[in-house]
C-alpha positions in Angstrom: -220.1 -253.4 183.8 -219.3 -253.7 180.0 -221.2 -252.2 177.3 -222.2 -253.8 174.5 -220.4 -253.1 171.4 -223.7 -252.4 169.1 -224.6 -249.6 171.7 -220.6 -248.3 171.1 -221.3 -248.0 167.8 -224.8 -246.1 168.1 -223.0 -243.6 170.4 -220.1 -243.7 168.7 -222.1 -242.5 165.2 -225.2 -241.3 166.0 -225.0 -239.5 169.2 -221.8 -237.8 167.9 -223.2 -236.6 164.8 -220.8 -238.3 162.7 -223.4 -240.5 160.7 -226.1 -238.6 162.0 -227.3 -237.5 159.0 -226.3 -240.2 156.4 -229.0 -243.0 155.8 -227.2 -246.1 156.1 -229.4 -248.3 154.1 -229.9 -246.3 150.9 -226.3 -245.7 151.1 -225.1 -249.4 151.1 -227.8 -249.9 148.1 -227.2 -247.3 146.2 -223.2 -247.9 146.5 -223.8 -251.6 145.6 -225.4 -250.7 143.0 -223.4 -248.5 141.7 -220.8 -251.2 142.0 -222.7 -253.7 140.4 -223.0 -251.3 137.3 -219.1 -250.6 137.4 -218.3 -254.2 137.8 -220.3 -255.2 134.8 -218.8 -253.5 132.5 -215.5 -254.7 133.9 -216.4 -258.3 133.3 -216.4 -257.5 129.7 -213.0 -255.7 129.7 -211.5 -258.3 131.9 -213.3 -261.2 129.3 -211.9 -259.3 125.7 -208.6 -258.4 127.3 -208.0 -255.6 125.1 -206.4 -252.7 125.1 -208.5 -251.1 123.0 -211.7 -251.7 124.4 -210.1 -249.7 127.6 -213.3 -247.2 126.8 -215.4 -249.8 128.3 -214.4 -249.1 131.9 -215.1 -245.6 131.7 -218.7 -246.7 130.1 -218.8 -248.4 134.0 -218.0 -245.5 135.5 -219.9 -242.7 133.8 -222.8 -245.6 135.0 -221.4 -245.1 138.7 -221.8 -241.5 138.6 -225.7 -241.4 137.0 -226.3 -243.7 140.2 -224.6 -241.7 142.9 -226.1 -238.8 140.9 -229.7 -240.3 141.2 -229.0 -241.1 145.0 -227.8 -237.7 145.9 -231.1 -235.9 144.5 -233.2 -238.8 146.4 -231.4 -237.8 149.7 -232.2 -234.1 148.9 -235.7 -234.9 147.9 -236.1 -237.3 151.3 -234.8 -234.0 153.1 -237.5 -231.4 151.9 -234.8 -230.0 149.3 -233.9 -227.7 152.1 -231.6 -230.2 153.8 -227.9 -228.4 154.6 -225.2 -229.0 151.9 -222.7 -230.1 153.9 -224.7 -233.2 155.3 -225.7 -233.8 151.7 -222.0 -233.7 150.5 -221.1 -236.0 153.4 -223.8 -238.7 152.4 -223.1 -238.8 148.8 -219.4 -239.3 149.8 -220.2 -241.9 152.2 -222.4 -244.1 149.2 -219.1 -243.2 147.0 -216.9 -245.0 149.3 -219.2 -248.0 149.7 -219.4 -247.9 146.1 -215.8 -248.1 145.3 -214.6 -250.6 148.0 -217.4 -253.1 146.6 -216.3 -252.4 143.0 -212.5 -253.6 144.3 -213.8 -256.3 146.1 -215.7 -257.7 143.4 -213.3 -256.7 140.7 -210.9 -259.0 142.4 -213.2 -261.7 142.2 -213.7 -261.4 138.6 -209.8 -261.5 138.1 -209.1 -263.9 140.4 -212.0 -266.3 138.6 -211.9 -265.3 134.8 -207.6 -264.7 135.0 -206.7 -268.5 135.6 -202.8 -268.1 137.4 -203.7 -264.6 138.6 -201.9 -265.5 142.0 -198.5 -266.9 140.0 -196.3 -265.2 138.1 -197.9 -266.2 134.6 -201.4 -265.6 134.5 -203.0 -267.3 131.4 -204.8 -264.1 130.1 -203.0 -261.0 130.1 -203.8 -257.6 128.0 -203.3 -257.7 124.5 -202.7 -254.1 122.1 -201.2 -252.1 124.8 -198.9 -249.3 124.2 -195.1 -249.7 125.8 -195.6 -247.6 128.6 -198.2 -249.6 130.0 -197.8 -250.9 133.7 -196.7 -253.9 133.5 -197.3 -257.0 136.1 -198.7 -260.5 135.9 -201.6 -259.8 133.4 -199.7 -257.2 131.4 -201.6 -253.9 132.7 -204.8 -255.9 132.8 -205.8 -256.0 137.1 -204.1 -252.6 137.4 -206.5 -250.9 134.3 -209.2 -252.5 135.9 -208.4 -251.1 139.8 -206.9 -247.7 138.5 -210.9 -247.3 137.1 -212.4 -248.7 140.2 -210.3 -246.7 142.8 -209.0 -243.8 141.1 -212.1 -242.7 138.3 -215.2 -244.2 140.4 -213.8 -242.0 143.5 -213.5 -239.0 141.5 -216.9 -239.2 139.5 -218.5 -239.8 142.7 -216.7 -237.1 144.3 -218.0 -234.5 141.4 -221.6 -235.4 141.7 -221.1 -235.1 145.7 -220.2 -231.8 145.5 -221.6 -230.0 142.5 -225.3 -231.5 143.5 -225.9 -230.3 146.5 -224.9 -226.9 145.6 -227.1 -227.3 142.7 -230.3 -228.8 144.3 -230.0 -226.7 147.2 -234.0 -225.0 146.7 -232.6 -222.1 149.5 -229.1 -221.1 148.8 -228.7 -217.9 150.8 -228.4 -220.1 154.2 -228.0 -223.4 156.1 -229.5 -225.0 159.0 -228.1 -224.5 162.0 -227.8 -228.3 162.7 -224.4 -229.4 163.3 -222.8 -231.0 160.5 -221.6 -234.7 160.2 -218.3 -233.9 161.3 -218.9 -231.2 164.0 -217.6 -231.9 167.7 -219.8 -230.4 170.0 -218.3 -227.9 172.7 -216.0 -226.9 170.0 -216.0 -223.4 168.6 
């Protein structure tokens, strides 16, 4: 008798507590977008190809973090502000990683459209003002400025507001609920 694999992944997630706790939905739309937000003001970096404008990404992902932000006190509002911070620093984490792997998705789209020759060795735009110790590949530190933001800044914004918030909106600090958190195995002490 097989079982099918939607029901694996019910009991997989939900009866094991892993995503127990973590509403799917609001986090794939409030991690796209977040996304969205990043990846429009990449477009404009990737379409001035300048060095200097390099401030531009960060505009994206200061945008990233009011949305994540916004998200986690919705969550904590949805939960009666009393919900337990661990679950709440789980979730926001969860939309955080949704939000940065569609920001590299769709980053690469935008270099692979706007960057004609991305894929060969001399791409047609490439970064212009940079200083000499810039990393250097086909677009002249272009794709990897643009990734380094997407991966490395969106994940660590995101990662702030997921765990200063919680602490923060947390209406009953002096204890938890005695739910088991996202990542607790049952039968283990």
């Amino acid at each position: 008798m097989s079982v099918p694999k939607a029901h694996l992944w019910h009991r997989f997630f939900n009866e094991s507590g892993m995503l127990k706790k973590v509403n799917l939905v609001s986090s794939l739309r409030a991690g796209a977008l977040a996304a969205l937000l990043f990846c429009v003001t990449a477009f404009i970096y990737i379409q001035s190809a300048d060095y200097t404008l390099s401030w531009i990404l960060y505009v994206g992902s200061f945008l990233f973090l009011i949305v994540i932000w916004v998200h986690t006190m919705q969550e904590n509002r949805k939960r009666k502000e009393n919900e337990s911070t661990v679950s709440l620093v789980f979730a926001s984490h969860v939309t955080t990683i949704i939000g940065v792997f569609i920001s590299c998705a769709i980053c690469f789209i935008l270099l692979a459209v706007m960057i004609p020759g991305y894929f060969s060795s001399d791409a047609d735009k490439v970064l212009t003002s940079e200083p000499g110790n810039t990393i250097i590949d086909r677009t002249e530190g272009l794709s990897s400025h643009v990734f380094i933001a997407a991966t490395l800044v969106n994940f660590s914004v995101g990662s702030f507001a997921g765990i200063i918030l919680p602490f923060y909106a947390k209406r009953n600090q002096t204890r938890d609920s005695r739910e088991p958190t996202p990542l607790h195995q049952h039968g283990v002490k």
